[in-house]
DOKEKOL-605614 format. One record per residue (C-alpha): z, y, x. Coordinates in steps of 0.25 Angstrom, whole numbers, plus 2048, in hexadecimal, padded with zeros to 3 digits. Layout:
ZYX ...
end
This chain:
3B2104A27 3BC0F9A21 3BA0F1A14 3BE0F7A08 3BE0F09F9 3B30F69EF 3BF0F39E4 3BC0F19D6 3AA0F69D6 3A90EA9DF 3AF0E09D8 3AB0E39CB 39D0E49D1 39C0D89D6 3A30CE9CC 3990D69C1 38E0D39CC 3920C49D0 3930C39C2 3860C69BE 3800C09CA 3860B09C8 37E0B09BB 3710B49C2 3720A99CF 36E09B9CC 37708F9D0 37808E9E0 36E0889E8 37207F9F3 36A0889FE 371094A03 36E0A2A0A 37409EA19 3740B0A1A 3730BBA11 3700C7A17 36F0D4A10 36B0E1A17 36F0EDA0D 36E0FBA0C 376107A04 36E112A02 373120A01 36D11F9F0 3771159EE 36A10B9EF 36A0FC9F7 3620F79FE 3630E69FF 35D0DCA08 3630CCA08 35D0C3A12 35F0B6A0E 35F0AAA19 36209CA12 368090A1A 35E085A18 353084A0F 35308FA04 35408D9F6 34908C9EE 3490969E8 3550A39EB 35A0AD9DE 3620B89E0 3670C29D4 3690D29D8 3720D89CF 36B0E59C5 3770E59BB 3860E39BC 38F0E49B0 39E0E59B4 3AB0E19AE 3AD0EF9AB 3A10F39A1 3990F99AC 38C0F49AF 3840F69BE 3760F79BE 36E0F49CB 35F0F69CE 35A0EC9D9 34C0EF9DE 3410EB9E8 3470DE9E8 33F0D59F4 33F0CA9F9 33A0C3A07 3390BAA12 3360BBA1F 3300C7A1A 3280C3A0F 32A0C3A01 32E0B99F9 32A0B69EA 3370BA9E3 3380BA9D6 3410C69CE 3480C59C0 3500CF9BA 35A0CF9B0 3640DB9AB 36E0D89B5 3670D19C2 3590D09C9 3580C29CF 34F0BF9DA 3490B39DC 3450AD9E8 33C0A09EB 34209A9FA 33F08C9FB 334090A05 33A099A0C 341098A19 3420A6A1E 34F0B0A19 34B0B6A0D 34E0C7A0C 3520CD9FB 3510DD9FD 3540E49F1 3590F29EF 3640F79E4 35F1059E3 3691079D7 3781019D3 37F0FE9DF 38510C9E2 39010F9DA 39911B9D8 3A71189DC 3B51219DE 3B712D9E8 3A71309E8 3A21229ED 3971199EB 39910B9EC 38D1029EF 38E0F29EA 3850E89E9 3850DA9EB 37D0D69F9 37F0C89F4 37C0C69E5 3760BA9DB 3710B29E6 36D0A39E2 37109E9EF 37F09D9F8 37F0A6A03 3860A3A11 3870AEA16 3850BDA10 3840CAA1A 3820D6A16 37E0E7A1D 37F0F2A14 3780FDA1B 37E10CA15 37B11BA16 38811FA19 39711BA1D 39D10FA12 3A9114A0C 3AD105A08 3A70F7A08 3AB0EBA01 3A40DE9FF 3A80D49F4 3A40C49F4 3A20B69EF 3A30B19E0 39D0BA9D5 3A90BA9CB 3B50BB9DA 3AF0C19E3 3B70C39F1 3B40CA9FE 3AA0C9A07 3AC0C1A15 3AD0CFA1C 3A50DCA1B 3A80EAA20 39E0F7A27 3A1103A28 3A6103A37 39E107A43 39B0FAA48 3940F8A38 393104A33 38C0FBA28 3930F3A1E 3920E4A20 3950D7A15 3960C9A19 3990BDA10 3980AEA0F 3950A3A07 3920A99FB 38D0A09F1 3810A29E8 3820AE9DD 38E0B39E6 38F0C29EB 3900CB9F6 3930D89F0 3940E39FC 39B0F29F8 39A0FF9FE 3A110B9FC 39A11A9FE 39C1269FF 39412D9F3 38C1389FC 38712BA04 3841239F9 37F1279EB 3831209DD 3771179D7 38010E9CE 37A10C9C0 3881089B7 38B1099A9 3951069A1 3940FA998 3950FA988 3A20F4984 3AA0F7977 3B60FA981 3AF105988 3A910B97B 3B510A974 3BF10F980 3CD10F97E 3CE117989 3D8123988 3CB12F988 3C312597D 3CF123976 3D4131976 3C8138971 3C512B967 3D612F960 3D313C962 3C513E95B 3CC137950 3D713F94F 3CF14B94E 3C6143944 3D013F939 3D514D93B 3C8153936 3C714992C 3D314D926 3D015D927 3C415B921 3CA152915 3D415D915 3CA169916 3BF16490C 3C4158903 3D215C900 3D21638F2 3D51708EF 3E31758ED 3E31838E4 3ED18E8E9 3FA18F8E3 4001858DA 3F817C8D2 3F91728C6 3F11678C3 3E71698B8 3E81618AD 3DC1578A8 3E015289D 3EE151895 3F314B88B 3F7153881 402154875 3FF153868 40B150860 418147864 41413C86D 40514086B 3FE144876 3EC147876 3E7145882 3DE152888 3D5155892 3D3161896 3C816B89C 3BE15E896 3C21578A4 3BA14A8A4 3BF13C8A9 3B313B8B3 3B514A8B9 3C41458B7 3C11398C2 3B81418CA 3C11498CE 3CB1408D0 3C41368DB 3B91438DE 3B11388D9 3A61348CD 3A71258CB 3A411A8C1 3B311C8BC 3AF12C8B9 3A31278B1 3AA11C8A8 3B51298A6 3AB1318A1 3A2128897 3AF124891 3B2133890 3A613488A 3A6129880 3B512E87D 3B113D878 3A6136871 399136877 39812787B 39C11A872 39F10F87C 39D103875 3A00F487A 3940EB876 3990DC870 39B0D287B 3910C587B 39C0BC87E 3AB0BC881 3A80BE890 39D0C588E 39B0D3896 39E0E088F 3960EB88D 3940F9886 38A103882 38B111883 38611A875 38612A874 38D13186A 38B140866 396147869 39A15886B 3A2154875 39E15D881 39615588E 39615989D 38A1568A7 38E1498AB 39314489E 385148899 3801408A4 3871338A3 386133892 376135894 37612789B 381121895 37B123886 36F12B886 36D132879 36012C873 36211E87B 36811187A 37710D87C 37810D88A 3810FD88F 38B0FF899 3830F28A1 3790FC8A1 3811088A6 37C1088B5 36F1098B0 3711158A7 37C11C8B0 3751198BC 36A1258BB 3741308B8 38112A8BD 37E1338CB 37C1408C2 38A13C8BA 39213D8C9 38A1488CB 38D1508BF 39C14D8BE 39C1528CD 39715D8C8 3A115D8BE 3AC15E8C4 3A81688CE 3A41728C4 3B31708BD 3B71748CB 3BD1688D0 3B61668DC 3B01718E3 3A41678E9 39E1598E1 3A714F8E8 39C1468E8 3951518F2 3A11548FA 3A11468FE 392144901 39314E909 39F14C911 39813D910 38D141917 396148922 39D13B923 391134924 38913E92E 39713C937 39612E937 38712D93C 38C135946 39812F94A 39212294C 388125955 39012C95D 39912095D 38F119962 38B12096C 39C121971 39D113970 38F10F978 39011A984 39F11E984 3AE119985 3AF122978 3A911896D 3B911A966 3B612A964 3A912595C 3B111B955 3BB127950 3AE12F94E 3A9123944 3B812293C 3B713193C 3A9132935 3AF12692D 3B912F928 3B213A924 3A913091A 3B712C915 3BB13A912 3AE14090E 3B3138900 3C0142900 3BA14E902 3B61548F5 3C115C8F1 3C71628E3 3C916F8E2 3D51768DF 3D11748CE 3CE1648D1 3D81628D8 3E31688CD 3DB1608C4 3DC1538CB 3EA1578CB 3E91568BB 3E31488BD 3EF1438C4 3F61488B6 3EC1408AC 3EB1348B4 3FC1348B3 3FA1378A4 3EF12D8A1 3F81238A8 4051268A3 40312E896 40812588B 3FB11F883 402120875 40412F875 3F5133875 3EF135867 3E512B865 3DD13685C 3D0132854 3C912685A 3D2126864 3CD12F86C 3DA135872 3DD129878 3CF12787C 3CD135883 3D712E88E 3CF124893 3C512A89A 3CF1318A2 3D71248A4 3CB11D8A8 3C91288B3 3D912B8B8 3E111E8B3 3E71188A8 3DC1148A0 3E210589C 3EF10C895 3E411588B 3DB10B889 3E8102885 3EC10D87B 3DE10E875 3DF0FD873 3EC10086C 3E8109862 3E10FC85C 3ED0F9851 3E30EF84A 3DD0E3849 3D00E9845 3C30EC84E 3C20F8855 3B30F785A 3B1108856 3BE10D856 3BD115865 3B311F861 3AE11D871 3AE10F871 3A910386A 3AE0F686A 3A60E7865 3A90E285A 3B70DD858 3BC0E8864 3CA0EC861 3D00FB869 3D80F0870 3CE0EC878 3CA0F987E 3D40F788A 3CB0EC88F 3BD0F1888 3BE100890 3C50F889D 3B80EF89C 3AD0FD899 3B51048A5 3B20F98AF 3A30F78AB 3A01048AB 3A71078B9 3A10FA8BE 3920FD8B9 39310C8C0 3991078CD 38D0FD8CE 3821078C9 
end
């Protein structure tokens, strides 16, 4: 049979192997091995049989290391795992005290000659890893006869015994990072039905790596190869990886959107509809307008269901409400110095007025019947205890005016807790693409997906057809509160027509413009520390320095809820 190439498996094999091998072989001792001779045998379980007689020219180093290769990682992320067993070593017969060290990739034998005078025989076997599958049913079998010798060798020769007809030999030589051809080699003919290597003047940690190609039936695969880890192969661009990673999110943001669209968009009634109104402002005589709100809508339900939300703006809307219909006096304590910090005290009033759940609530802790004034720098600590009850209750609220057909606050705990359920998944099964697949991109997507659904899960409550014509008032209102002209709105007794604005204000827009048209109803030079029946000044306050006094009670309040 003639020579053929073993093509790429060859010589990606031996440059990993010559690689490994030059860091396992000591520098070059000036004795050399005058012959080399390995007789070998292929067995039909894809097994070797190895065994290097050694004749040196001269005296014999002192002492002789060789390294047989157990692991080989190649260029291409793959990695080869030999076992090498029953590894002996002898002399005229006799065994020699050889040493054995193992590491993750090489077993090194070592080997005291400076006594010894006769060839010296290394048998081993590979019982696994060098039988590889290759193309059109084959095995090939590679292996280096030569390999991680501490010593120069003159000349190498090599039999390959085999339990059937070769398909192919080849035989690669020389340096570990270039290796060339071998001198000559061949077999396969009926003068040498055998296959044959023979080199020469190969120095120390050199290779001889001898290649044989098999028909399957004769010879059995025992390779033990893995692909390496690399973010490259987790993350494969690959056209199937990248296909399935586009398309898994494709179908993702599609079902995002369907479900947005299915559950968290509100509901629209059959047939035409108007927006309902909140509040209006109302004519009274020419250029005269009395602002109104209807159906008792209050500013915190007003900003709940705007933003499907109860937040610390909600709560300053509704104790101003509060203290504008008459059952809170806000009142701003004297300042101990020019720069001094602001404060105020909360006191209850009697009032008819009528009281919902929540407003029950928060006046209890605000300004408890029978206690003390209650500070606003003590606010976290009296709001605090009830102020999950307060969002619990105005939930409730507007649900039962049939604004939302669920709590919002449920809605999205529980599309929260879908979200996050999805995400636990999605990450370990992105691990577990990224670690033993090319498909680490689809757990990518599967992680933005689940990403996703968190996002949404804070859109999904929805208004009903009723909360969503009166949002469509809001839109109205917070026009009307920005626009409306200040001047037209009776100011009434105490103020109080102008004063039954700003809790809206404060909630949709606009409050600056009515808290200005409040300061300039002051006409005199006189104090107006009482004059807002809701809110009390320090001595000396004038109504034109509410703009800045409320801006500054607005920001403390929000400031001290947010940090609760």
């Amino acid at each position: 049979m003639t020579r053929t190439g073993a093509g790429r498996l060859l010589a990606i094999l031996v440059t990993a192997l010559g690689a490994l091998l030059c860091l396992a072989v000591p520098a070059q001792a000036a004795e050399q091995v005058s012959t080399y001779v390995v007789n070998a045998t292929v067995n039909a379980d894809g097994s070797l049989a190895v065994k290097a007689t050694l004749t040196f020219d001269g005296a014999a180093p002192a002492t002789l290391t060789q390294a047989l290769s157990t692991r080989v990682r190649t260029a291409d992320n793959l990695e080869y795992r030999f076992k090498v067993s029953g590894i002996t070593v002898t002399t005229n017969g006799q065994p020699l005290a050889a040493t054995l060290s193992e590491t993750a990739d090489a077993i090194t034998i070592t080997v005291p000659t400076a006594q010894v005078t006769t060839p010296i025989e290394i048998a081993y076997t590979v019982p696994q890893g060098a039988a590889l599958p290759t193309a059109g049913d084959t095995t090939t079998v590679a292996w280096g006869l030569l390999q991680g010798l501490s010593v120069p060798v003159a000349t190498f020769d090599a039999t390959v015994g085999v339990p059937a007809l070769f398909e192919s030999v080849d035989c690669a030589a020389g340096d570990v990072s270039s290796p060339g051809t071998c001198v000559y080699y061949g077999g396969g003919t009926h003068d040498s039905p055998n296959p044959f290597f023979h080199d020469e003047n190969r120095a120390a940690g050199e290779v001889v790596v001898a290649t044989l190609r098999f028909p399957r039936s004769a010879v059995a695969v025992n390779a033990n190869v893995r692909e390496l880890w690399t973010a490259e192969r987790a993350f494969s661009v690959a056209p199937l990886p990248l296909g399935l990673a586009a398309g898994l999110l494709a179908l993702g943001g599609l079902g995002l959107w369907a479900a947005h669209r299915r559950f968290g968009r509100d509901a629209v009634a059959t047939g035409a509809t108007t927006p309902t109104p909140v509040a209006e402002f109302a004519a009274v005589g020419p250029d005269q307008n009395e602002f109104r709100v209807l159906d008792d809508v209050r500013p915190g339900e007003v900003g709940t269901l705007a933003d499907e939300r109860v937040d610390p703006v909600d709560v300053t809307a509704t104790l101003l409400d509060l203290a504008v219909r008459g059952h809170l006096v806000i009142t701003e304590l004297p300042h101990d110095s020019a720069y001094g910090v602001t404060d105020w005290t909360f006191a209850r009033k009697h009032s008819d007025d009528k009281l919902l759940t929540y407003e029950h609530t928060l006046l209890d802790a605000v300004a408890p019947v029978q206690g003390e004034p209650v500070q606003v720098s003590n606010l976290a600590g009296s709001v605090a205890a009830v102020i999950g009850q307060v969002q619990s209750e105005l939930y409730d609220e507007v649900v039962s005016r049939g604004w939302f057909t669920h709590r919002p606050d449920a809605t999205r705990n529980h599309w929260g807790l879908i979200g996050w359920i999805g995400l636990a998944v999605a990450a370990v099964l992105a691990v577990i693409l990224a670690g033993f697949t090319r498909f680490g991109l689809a757990g990518l997507v599967l992680v933005a997906i689940a990403l996703g659904l968190l996002f949404i899960a804070q859109e999904m409550p929805s208004r009903t057809a009723k909360g969503a014509s009166i949002l469509g008032g809001l839109d109205a209102l917070r026009a009307g509160l920005l626009m409306h002209p200040t001047a037209t709105v009776q100011a009434g007794h105490d103020l109080t027509g102008l004063s039954s604005v700003l809790p809206y204000a404060v909630v949709l827009g606009g409050k600056e413009r009515w808290l200005q048209a409040l300061a300039d109803t002051d006409v005199d030079t006189l104090p107006d520390v009482s004059d807002l029946g809701w809110y009390h000044g320090p001595h000396g306050w004038h109504l034109a320095d509410l703009p800045a006094s409320l801006a500054n009670f607005i920001t403390t309040v929000q400031g001290t809820l947010f940090s609760r």
